[in-house]
C-alpha positions as CSV (number, residue, x, y, z in Angstrom):
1,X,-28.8,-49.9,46.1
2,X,-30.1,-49.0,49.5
3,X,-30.3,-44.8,50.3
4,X,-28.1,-46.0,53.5
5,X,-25.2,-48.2,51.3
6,X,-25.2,-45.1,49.3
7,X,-25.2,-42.3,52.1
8,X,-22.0,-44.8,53.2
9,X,-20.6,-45.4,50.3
10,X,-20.4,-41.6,49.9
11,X,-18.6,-41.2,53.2
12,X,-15.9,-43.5,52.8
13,X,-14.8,-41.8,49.1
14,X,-13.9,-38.9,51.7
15,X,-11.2,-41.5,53.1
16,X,-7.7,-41.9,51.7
17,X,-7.2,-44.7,49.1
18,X,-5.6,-47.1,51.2
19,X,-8.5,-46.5,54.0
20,X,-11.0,-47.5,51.1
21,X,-9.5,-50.3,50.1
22,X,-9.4,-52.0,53.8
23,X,-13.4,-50.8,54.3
24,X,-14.1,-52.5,50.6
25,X,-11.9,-55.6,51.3
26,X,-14.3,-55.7,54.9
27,X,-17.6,-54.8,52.6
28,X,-16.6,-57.5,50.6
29,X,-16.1,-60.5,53.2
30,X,-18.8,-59.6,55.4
31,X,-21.4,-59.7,52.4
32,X,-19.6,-62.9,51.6
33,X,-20.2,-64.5,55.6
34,X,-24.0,-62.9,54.8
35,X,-24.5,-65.4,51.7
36,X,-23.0,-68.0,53.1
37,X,-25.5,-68.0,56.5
38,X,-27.7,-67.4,54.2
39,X,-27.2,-70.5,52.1
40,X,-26.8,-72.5,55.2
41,X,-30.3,-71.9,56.1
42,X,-31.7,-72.6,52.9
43,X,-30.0,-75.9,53.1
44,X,-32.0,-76.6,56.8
45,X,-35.1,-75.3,55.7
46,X,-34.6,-77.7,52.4
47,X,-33.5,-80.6,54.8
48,X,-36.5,-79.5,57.1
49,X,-38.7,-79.7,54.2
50,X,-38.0,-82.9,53.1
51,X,-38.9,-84.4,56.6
52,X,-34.4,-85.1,57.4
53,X,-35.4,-83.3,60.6
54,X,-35.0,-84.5,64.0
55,X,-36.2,-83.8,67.4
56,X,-34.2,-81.2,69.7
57,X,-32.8,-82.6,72.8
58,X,-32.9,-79.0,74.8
59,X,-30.5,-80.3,77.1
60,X,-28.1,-81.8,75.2
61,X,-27.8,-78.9,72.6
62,X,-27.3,-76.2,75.5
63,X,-24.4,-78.4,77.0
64,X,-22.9,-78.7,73.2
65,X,-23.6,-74.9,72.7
66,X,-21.5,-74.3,76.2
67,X,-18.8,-76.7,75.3
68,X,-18.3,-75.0,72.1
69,X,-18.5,-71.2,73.0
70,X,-17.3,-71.0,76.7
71,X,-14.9,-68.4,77.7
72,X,-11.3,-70.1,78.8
73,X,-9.6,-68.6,81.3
């Protein structure tokens, strides 16, 4: 374990129980959304590797990217 994990890991026993349990549940799903990136790159690099790649069309992913993640008003 890290010195950091530790030195915060340290703080958060100074918390009330019920405090520790929320910051443990949030430990717990954020190292789990870490992994699973994680995984998903392996699988592209893998893909990548065994020549499934394809070229980028620039434009086309940027309008995608904007469709997906614009702001709605």
């Amino acid at each position: 374990m890290s010195k950091l994990l530790t030195a915060g890991i340290k703080e958060i026993k100074k918390l009330p129980s019920e405090m520790q349990d929320n910051v443990g549940m949030d430990l717990i799903e954020h190292a789990a959304a870490w992994r699973a990136l994680r995984e998903k790159i392996m699988e592209g690099v893998r893909e990548l590797d065994a020549g499934l790649g394809r070229p980028l069309d620039k434009k086309e992913f940027m309008k995608e990217f904007r469709r997906r993640h614009a702001k709605k008003k």
